[in-house]
Phi, psi and omega in degrees: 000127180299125180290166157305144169312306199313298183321283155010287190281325160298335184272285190344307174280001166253346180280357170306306188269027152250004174272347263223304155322316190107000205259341181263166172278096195303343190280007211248159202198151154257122204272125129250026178296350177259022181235138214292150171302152211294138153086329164281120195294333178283070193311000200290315191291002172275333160000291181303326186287314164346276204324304193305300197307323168268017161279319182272309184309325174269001187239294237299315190327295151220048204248127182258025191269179161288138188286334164327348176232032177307137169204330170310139168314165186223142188243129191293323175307295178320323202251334183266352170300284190314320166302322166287358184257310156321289177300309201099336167298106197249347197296317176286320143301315141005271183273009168277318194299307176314300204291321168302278198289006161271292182271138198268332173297291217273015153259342193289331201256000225260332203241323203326176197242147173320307185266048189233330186254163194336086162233020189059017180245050178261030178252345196248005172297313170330343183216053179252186219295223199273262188283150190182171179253007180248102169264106162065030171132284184272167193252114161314306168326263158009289204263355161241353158282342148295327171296308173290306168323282185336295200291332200282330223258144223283313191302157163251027171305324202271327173305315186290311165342292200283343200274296204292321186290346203287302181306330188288331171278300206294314221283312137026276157323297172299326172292310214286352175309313203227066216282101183354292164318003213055350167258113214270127199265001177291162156234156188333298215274314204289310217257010186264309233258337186269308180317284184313305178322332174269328173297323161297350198262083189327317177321336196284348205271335155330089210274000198271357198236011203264001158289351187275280176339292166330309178296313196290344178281314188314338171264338151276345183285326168258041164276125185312119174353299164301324165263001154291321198252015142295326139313320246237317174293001190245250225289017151241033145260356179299092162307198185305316207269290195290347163299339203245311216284349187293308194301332179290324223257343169289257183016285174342289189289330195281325188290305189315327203248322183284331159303319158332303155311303173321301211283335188224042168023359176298163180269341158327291181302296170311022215206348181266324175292336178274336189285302198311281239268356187274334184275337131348284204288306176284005181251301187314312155298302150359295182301301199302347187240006155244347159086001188281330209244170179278138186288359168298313176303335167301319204288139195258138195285337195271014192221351168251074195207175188261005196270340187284116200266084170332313153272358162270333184285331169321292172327281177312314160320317200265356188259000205327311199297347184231316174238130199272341152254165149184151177324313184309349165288342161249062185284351158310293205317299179264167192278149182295010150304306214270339166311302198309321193285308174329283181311334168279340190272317200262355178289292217273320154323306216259347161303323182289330186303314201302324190277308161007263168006297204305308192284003161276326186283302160345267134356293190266334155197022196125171188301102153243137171276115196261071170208144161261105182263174180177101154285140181221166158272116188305315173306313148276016188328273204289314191304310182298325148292000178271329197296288178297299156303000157288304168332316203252010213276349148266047205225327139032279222267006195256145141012073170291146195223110157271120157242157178245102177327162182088307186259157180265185163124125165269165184262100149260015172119330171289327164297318171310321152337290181275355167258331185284266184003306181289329200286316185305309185307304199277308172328324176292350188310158164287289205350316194255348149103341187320293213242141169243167171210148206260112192306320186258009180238352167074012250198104176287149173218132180293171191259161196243061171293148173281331197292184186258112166243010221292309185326290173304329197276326147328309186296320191281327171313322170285324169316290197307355204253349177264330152339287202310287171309338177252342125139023187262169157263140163281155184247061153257177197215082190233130180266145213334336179283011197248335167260343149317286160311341160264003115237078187060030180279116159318132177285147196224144202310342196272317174306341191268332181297311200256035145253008163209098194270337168330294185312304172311302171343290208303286205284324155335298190291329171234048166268317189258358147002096193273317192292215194281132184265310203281337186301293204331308195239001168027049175224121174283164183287059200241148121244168169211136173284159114280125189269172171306334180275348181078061140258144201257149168214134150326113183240127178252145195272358178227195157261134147105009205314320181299002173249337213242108199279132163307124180232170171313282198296347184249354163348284191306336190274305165327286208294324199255357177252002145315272219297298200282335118002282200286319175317298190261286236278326186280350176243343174015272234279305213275347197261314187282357168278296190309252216335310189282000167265318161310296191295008168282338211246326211233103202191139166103195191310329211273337180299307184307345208279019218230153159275164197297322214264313191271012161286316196296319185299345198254356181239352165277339231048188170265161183281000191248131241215076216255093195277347135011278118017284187266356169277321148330317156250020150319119185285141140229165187205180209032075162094307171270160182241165176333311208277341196313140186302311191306311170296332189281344161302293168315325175273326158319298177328313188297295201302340175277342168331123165268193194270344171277305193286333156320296189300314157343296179315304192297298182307315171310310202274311184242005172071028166220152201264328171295178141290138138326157198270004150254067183071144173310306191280018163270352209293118167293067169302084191268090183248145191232168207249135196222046171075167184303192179284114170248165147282017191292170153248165157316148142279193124190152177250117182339296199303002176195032150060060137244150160257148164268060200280146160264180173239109173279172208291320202238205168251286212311308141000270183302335169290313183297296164332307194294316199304285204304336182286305180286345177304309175271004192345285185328059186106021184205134179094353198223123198247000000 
């Protein structure tokens, strides 16, 4: 039946919108000069327009050409969609849709890209270039403007379709992997090409589809090796986007079955959380060598949450032989809060075997201290602490107790505080010669000294690792590489950029060099240094390095033995003393779970400074309450703040610029009333993160007061 003029005019507004969409070509136009005019009753004259409007709707779908000029291949599933949207008439999609998505030839072949079908290059689609909409073939673009549509369309007829042929093709598949006969009749390229098309399929975002989901994780995970890892190679051509959106539809699924799993302990259940988290792990590698997405998207909210009960998967972790999983096998998943907690769980083991020991040792042959304890003189702080952990050295791994001579007062963690802060300061003193700093990058660097320090340079590796273990953050300031390298990762030219960017700049500039590089730059496979005494030497980055001149062709071999110089071979001897002093305390498996950027978060804190967070968990004592006007003044105050005078603030109070690595609202933040309105400014005492407000008369009073204390941080104000 010929539609109505009305009807027409309706289709008319929908094909504006799906070019409005992206699903049309905007050059694309709906002719209705052959179509009768408002008010003739004779429809026959509509015919043409008819005719025209579903030619176009059907080429429009996914052709960005004109349509009067189609030439790109065309996909018959696309054009009876589009057709199907037009009509209201689902039958015929149906049974295109069934007839696909049941056979892995006819889905493999169903998205391809114009050069993707005969042309005798599929075998070689695998290995094109970096990011693209062309996987193995398929056209990614293609296969999500089909998903979308699907998803937009009012019926779920056509979804339960695809859902239902999708699984009949997985159970399919799985057999045909592993054939009674042994003999496999797939080929590769068919069963890659079927995998992605199904890996696109947003509907998986769905918990009502994830028995599908399941098959399709069961299928890449029992794919023969060469062809898993052809897979693995066709999706590190996935850009940023369909790359975040595959992770999500894991993610999903991985969240949904471990609350299953918390409530209900099956080994059913278990056994979908493990599938979900092995097909992770292999997007996660993916990742690691193509870099789109940040390792933060692997962390899963259901296993970083306070409800996930860390020790016991610690427990299973330390246990394989009784539990053959636990998360900890997958250290993507968690965030560096819940590593800190692993790590302190494992911390809080071996502090317990150490005291356990002291007090058996006790017993059995004498007075032992199941503490590491270490009285120092604030005046000799580094001989004596150096002195005294040569003394103490198996001993490490124990409870730390700081006393400062002289003074009295037990250690609940605030001498401890106030003993790392002093010690940090001074080893970074120019005095002691360790460290250089870099004015413009704001940054310590070892220093490439002749003297012997191996010892101090020990001592500051065991600070961080008793950091680490007695539960403080350090207030350094070492750029990102330094946690690379303890765990043993290569440094890279971009690390050399933030521990020199002079440097980097130079060898930047004469990298993209277009002219004569040896007239130009006149350099041979030389450096020459400065030491700390300021005498300069002369170095060859090869043998034989002073003959053999920088050119256009050996430039990059220059440039990558530059890196690895300033990186490795000039701090060697002063880094493997720091690194073997971190690693008396901090080493082995539990050191792997961690990437270079959340080791630095676990011994720096975090950069990120959610002060919101901390007004919420804020204390107060003598005399004010939440509601008190001075306080409510203060947190006005606070909240106007930009974010370097925030950080000042954080640096008064707790004498570090970070955050705990869970945040401002883990902090034991305290402020107390320090007497009436005076010209006192603020205190604080560091060591336990209180302030000392007094209660001035205004806001203004008190802003102007706060400004002049944290402004000065630095040797004023802080007790």
């Amino acid at each position: 039946m010929a539609p109505t003029h009305k009807s027409l005019e309706n289709l008319s507004r929908y094909f504006d919108g799906l070019k409005r969409r992206g699903m049309l070509a905007h050059e694309a136009s709906l002719d209705l000069k052959y179509a009768s005019k408002p008010g003739l009753s004779d429809v026959t004259t509509l015919r043409p327009g008819w005719a025209l409007l579903k030619k176009r709707l059907r080429g429009g779908l996914w052709n960005n050409a004109h349509p009067e000029t189609l030439s790109i291949k065309r996909c018959p599933l696309m054009d009876e969609l589009g057709n199907a949207r037009v009509t209201s008439n689902y039958d015929e999609l149906l049974r295109m849709i069934r007839a696909t998505f049941s056979s892995a030839s006819a889905l493999s072949k169903c998205f391809l890209s114009s050069t993707g079908l005969g042309n005798g290059r599929e075998s070689s689609l695998l290995h094109h270039g970096k990011s693209t909409n062309f996987v193995v073939g398929v056209d990614l673009a293609l296969l999500k403007r089909f998903y979308d549509a699907v998803i937009e369309l009012e019926t779920g007829e056509v979804k339960s379709a695809i859902m239902a042929s999708s699984e009949k093709l997985l159970t399919d598949l799985l057999v045909a992997l592993d054939p009674p006969s042994g003999v496999r009749q797939l080929d590769s390229v068919t069963v890659i090409r079927t995998i992605i098309a199904l890996l696109e399929n947003r509907l998986f975002k769905n918990p009502d589809y994830h028995t599908v989901l399941s098959k399709l994780w069961k299928l890449i995970l029992s794919l023969p090796e060469n062809w898993k890892a052809s897979l693995m190679l066709a999706l590190e051509k996935y850009n940023k986007e369909h790359l975040e959106q595959l992770v999500s539809i894991i993610q999903t699924f991985i969240t949904l079955h471990v609350y299953e799993w918390r409530a209900k302990p099956l080994p059913a259940n278990i056994k979908l959380v493990v599938m979900g988290v092995d097909v992770l792990r292999e997007i996660y590698a993916v990742n690691e060598k193509t870099q789109r997405l940040s390792f933060t998207s692997f962390y899963n909210d259901a296993v970083n949450n306070d409800e996930f009960d860390l020790k016991e998967d610690f427990t299973r972790w330390r246990n394989p032989d009784r539990y053959p999983f636990s998360f900890c096998k997958y250290p993507f998943v968690y965030d560096p809060s819940s590593k800190s907690k692993i790590l302190q769980l494992d911390a809080n083991v071996q502090m317990r075997h150490e005291f356990q020991d002291a007090v058996l040792r006790s017993i059995f042959i004498g007075a032992t201290c199941p503490y590491l304890i270490l009285r120092v003189n604030r005046e000799y702080l580094i001989r004596e602490t150096i002195l005294q952990i040569q003394q103490q050295s198996d001993d490490l791994k124990k409870p730390l107790k700081v006393q400062f001579v002289g003074e009295e007062g037990v250690d609940e963690g605030g001498v401890q505080k106030e003993f790392f802060q002093l010690v940090v300061r001074e080893v970074f003193d120019p005095k002691y010669g360790m460290f250089s700093y870099n004015e413009e990058t704001r940054l310590y660097w070892f220093n490439s000294s002749p003297l012997e320090m191996d010892t101090e340079y020990e001592l500051v590796g065991i600070l961080l690792g008793l950091a680490i273990y007695n539960g403080h953050i350090l207030e350094l300031h070492f750029p990102s590489v330094i946690y690379k390298k303890l765990l043993n990762k290569s440094p890279t030219f971009e690390d050399l950029a933030e521990v020199n960017p002079a440097l980097a700049k130079g060898l930047e500039q004469l990298l993209n060099f277009t002219g004569d590089v040896e007239a130009v730059f006149l350099r041979s496979f030389q450096v020459t240094v400065e030491d700390i005494f300021g005498d300069m030497r002369t170095v060859d980055l090869k043998a034989d390095g002073g003959s053999i001149p920088v050119t256009r062709e050996n430039r990059k071999e220059y440039v990558d033995l530059c890196v690895e110089y300033y990186m490795e071979a000039s701090i060697q001897r002063a880094f493997e003393a720091f690194k073997d002093g971190f690693h008396k305390l901090c080493k082995g498996t539990v050191l792997d779970l961690f990437q270079p950027l959340e080791l630095e978060q676990l011994i720096c804190g975090s950069p990120e400074l959610d002060f919101e967070a901390l007004e919420r968990n804020a204390l107060y004592e003598d005399g004010y309450k939440r509601d008190s006007r001075v306080i409510r003044d203060f947190w006005e105050v606070v909240h106007s703040l930009d974010q370097d005078m925030k950080k000042k603030l954080l640096f008064f109070v707790t004498g570090c610029d970070r955050a705990p690595i869970k945040g401002l609202a883990s902090l034991h933040f305290v402020i107390s009333r320090n007497g009436s309105h005076s010209e006192r400014l603020p205190t604080a005492h560091t060591c336990f993160n209180h302030l000392l407000l007094p209660e001035y008369n205004s806001k203004e009073t008190l802003r102007e007061r706060l400004m002049t204390a944290i402004s000065n941080a630095e040797g004023f104000g802080l007790m």
